[in-house]
C-alpha positions, 0 to 999 in steps of 0.5 A: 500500500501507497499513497501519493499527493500532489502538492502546488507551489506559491506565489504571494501576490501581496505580501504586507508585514506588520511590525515583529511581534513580542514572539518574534513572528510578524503579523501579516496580511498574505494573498497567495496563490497556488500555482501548476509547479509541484512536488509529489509526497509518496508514503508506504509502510516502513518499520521507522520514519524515514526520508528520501528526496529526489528532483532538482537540488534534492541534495539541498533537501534536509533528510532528518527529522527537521524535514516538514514532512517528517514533523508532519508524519509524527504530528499526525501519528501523536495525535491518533496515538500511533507510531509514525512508521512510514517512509515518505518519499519526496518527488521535488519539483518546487524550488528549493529555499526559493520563497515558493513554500516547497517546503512547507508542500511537503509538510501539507502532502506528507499529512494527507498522504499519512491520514489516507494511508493510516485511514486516520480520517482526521477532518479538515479542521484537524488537518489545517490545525496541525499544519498551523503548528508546522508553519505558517505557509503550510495550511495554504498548501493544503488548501491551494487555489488562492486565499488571504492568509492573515496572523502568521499568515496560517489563518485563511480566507478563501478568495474568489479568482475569476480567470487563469494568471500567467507567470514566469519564475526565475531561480537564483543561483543561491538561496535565502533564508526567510528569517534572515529577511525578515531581521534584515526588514525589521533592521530597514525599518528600525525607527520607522511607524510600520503599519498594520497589514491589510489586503488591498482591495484593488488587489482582491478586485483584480483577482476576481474580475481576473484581470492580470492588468489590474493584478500586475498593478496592485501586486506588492511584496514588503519583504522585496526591499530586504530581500534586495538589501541581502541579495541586490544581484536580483534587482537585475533579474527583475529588470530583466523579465520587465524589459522582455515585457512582463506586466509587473515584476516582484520577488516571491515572498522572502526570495530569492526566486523572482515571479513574472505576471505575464498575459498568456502562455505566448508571452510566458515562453518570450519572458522565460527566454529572455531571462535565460538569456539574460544570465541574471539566473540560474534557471526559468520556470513558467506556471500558471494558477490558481491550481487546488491544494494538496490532492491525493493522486495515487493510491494502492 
């Protein structure tokens, strides 16, 4: 018996950030939206937990128990009273360390897998509960399609989306690490009145009315310019994928992989040349979305 998920990437089309909490976290207004690049969790029975990874960069993946589809098989197994005897497989096709919640993919994936393997019928409920405590990201990949994230980002609110957006995404040629953005925004705004985050209406707007114009025009990440302080080659890219004629430009979430609004599949495969060309990569993917969140693909 196996069972395999299939888990989307992110893409944060806003991303506002209030000031750091006492806890340390930061209080955030979070519009994701799934997008068609994915990674596949496979579970079978083993006499332990185990962790295996394959695809791009999977050397960069964590094998120990710090892997979010670790914790994810031990959460599940804790709350049934049970023992997380499983061996969790990772298909990795998300950038890694790329600001594009691959990570937390396989936390959302390795959880379903676990509850359809394990037949533990945990609801929804209990499902988004425990992905809550893996992460802040990791609810949203379960849930998919595109949605405010408000706290931490783990409290959802699904959003109507009226059409299909078009996206390029290009890949640094080293990784960031999101906390690390994070001390570099609170050190940017040392001294600054830092609003509290809200979700733009204009945004919301867009993506109903499905309008990738009034969607490039609103889109808006508060990390970009720390992100930009710790790694200023991505200014480049992002000039880069503008001047092939991208609608807007942003980097994804905390970085470093840089996201590219585009009108059409046509004007994807221009933007995605351009940039490979340009050198300012390392590699160029394209997507489009909104796409579900985690869904059983294979059982057996």
């Amino acid at each position: 018996m196996s069972v395999t998920v299939r888990v989307p990437a992110k893409v944060n089309v806003q991303l506002a950030v209030g000031a750091a909490r006492p806890d340390g976290f930061h209080d955030l207004a979070n519009v994701f939206l799934a997008v068609g690049l994915y990674d596949e969790i496979t579970v079978t029975p083993a006499d332990g937990l185990r962790v295996t990874c394959d695809g791009p960069d999977a050397d960069q993946v964590p094998l120990d128990r710090t892997n979010l589809a670790a914790r994810a098989a031990e959460a599940l197994a804790a709350r049934y009273g049970r023992s997380p005897d499983v061996h969790v497989h990772i298909g990795k096709d998300i950038p890694v360390a790329g600001g594009m919640a691959g990570g937390s993919a396989d936390g959302a994936g390795a959880l379903v897998a676990c509850d359809a393997l394990w037949g533990t019928g945990a609801s929804r409920d209990e499902l988004l509960e425990i992905c809550a405590e893996l992460g802040s990201d990791v609810p949203f990949s379960l849930v998919g399609g595109a949605a405010l994230g408000i706290g931490r980002g783990e409290r959802l609110t699904p959003l109507e989306a009226g059409g299909t957006f078009h996206w390029v995404f290009a890949m640094a040629g080293r990784g960031l690490s999101t906390p690390a953005v994070f001390r570099e925004f609170d050190r940017l705004g040392e001294g600054t009145d830092i609003p509290e985050p809200v979700a733009s209406g204009e945004l919301l707007a867009a993506l109903a009315k499905g309008d990738p114009d009034a969607l490039a025009a609103a889109v808006s990440n508060d990390l970009q310019p720390a992100a930009l302080s710790l790694f200023p080659e991505l200014a480049g890219t992002l000039a880069a994928g503008r001047a092939a004629g991208a609608l807007t430009a942003l980097v994804s979430g905390s970085g470093p992989t840089t996201a590219f609004l585009v009108r059409d599949p046509e004007a994807a495969a221009a933007v995605a040349q351009a940039l490979m060309s340009s050198g300012t990569c390392r590699t160029v993917r394209t997507a489009a979305g909104p796409v579900p969140g985690a869904t059983v693909a294979a059982a057996g």
